[in-house]
C-alpha positions, 0 to 999 in steps of 0.5 A: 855165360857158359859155351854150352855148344862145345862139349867137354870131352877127358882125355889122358894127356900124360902118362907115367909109371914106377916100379922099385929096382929091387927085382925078384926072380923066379929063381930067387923065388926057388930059394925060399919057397916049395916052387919052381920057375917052371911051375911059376911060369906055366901057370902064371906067365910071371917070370919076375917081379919089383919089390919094395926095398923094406931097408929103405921104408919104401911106401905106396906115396913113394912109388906113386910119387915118381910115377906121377912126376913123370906123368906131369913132365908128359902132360907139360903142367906144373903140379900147382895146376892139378885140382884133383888127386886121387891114389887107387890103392888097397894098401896106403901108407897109413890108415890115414892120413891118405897116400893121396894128401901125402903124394899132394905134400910130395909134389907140391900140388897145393891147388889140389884137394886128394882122397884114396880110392880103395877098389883093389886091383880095380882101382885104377878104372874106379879112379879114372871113373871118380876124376872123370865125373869131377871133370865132366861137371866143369868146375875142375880141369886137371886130375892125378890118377894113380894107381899104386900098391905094396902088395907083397907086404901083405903076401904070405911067402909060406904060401906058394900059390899066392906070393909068386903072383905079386910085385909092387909098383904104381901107374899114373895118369894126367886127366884133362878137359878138353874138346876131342877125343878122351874116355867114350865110356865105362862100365863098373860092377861090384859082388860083394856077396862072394868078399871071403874068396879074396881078402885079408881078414886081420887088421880092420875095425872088424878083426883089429891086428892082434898078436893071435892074428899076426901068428895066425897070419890073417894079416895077409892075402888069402884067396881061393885062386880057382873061384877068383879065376872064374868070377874074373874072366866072367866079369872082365870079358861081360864088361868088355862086351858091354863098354864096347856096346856103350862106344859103339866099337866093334872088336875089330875096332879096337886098337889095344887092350889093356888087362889088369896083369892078374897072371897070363892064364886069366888075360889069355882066357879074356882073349879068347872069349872076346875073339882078340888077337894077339897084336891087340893085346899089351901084356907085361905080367911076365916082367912084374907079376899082379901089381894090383891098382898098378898094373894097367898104369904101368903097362898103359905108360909103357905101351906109350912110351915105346910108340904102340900107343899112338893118337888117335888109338881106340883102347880098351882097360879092364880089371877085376879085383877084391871086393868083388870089383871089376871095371872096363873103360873106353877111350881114344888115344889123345896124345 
């Protein structure tokens, strides 16, 4: 018989994170394309990124491989107790098989069954949400979340106001059931109306990649960078009010917020229409530019292991991403 006198709560009990060694530079950045460091900084905050060694095939399941180890290590499991894996990612290795199946035969976690989540630089709250929903139903205990991206293979580096905002990189997370503390709440939206302001257009069923695309260069990011500022910080800074109110936390309460790392300007617009200060607010954009599904893994696993995040902690996620997406999640620190 089921003790249903105790309530099944999902906490974070591990964390983990990667990024490539290969590092691009402001002025690296100089070197091939119209931009300067202080055009860059000024209006992105980004002063370097980690790229991909395109030498080595480094891809998405690589990245989230390492991040994941880590992870696992943290939460004191083996792989072999994972029951769920889900990747976040818009740009997995193949169309299929899934980075998350091949993540699964990286780690041996043979217990588990994996799927992709594509919800772009949303997809890391979109898979927490997914695994959580696993989880509060009983029949599985422990999830890998990651979210993880080789954005810059889809940038187009002619184009000076989108390739200086993105690096590569993957977060994870250990998510377990257990009796206190863990995710409260969380609040997901989607647009898709308003899909053409942000996307690549060449190399889905709809436009297949074709020689005409590739010179064309649809098969890269385009985004109408104005548009996307405005719908982020409208949507971010709505779904941040609304978990809040779900949680029943007041924004004093809040001990960290940790933003998608899209650039400075939008994570300083969030700031201020939510009336935080700057102690409450993990930032790392400026180190590794917009890692897409991976940015909040990463800052959250760093926040973690340099001791800002501590037990007991009320945190704060949000993001904003293509499709349209946008996401915020409220937890306590259980570690």
């Amino acid at each position: 018989m089921n003790d249903n006198s105790k309530k099944i709560c999902v906490a974070i009990t591990g964390t983990g994170s990667y990024a490539p060694e290969k590092v691009l530079t402001n002025a690296d950045l100089e070197k091939f394309v119209d931009t300067t460091d202080e055009w860059i900084t000024s209006r992105t905050g980004i002063k370097e990124r980690h790229v991909v060694d395109k030498e080595s095939n480094e891809a998405t399941s690589d990245m989230a491989y390492h991040a994941s180890l880590k992870a696992v290590e943290a939460a004191g499991i083996s792989a072999e107790d994972i029951d769920l894996i889900i990747c976040g990612t818009t740009s997995p290795d193949y169309y299929f098989p899934s980075s998350a199946c091949l993540l699964q035969q990286k780690l041996g976690a043979v217990n588990a069954f994996c799927m992709d989540l594509a919800a772009a630089c949303s997809g890391f709250i979109f898979s927490l949400d997914a695994a959580l929903q696993y989880l509060n139903g009983g029949r599985y205990k422990t999830a890998l979340v990651i979210g993880a991206d080789t954005i810059t293979n889809f940038v187009n580096w002619e184009d000076r106001t989108t390739c200086v905002l993105f690096g590569d990189g993957a977060g994870a997370v250990i998510l377990q059931a257990q009796e206190e503390r863990g995710i409260v709440d969380s609040v997901l939206g989607s647009d898709g109306r308003v899909h053409d302001l942000l996307m690549i257009q060449s190399g889905g069923s709809k436009f297949p990649s074709s020689a005409e695309s590739l010179s064309n260069g649809d098969q890269k990011i385009k985004m109408s960078g104005k548009d996307v500022f405005k719908h982020a910080v409208t949507n971010m800074s709505a779904a941040s009010l609304e978990v809040l109110e779900h949680a029943g936390w007041s924004k004093d309460e809040i001990d960290w917020v940790i933003p998608h790392q899209a650039n400075l300007r939008i994570i300083s617009a969030i700031q201020q229409r939510l009336e935080l200060a700057d102690d409450q607010m993990i930032i790392n954009v400026d180190r590794y530019g917009n890692t897409s599904a991976a940015s909040i893994g990463l800052a959250m696993d760093e926040a973690v292991r340099d001791g800002r995040i501590k037990k007991g902690d009320k945190v704060l996620l949000v993001a904003f991403g293509a499709g349209f997406t946008w996401g915020a999640l409220a937890l306590e620190w259980s570690y």
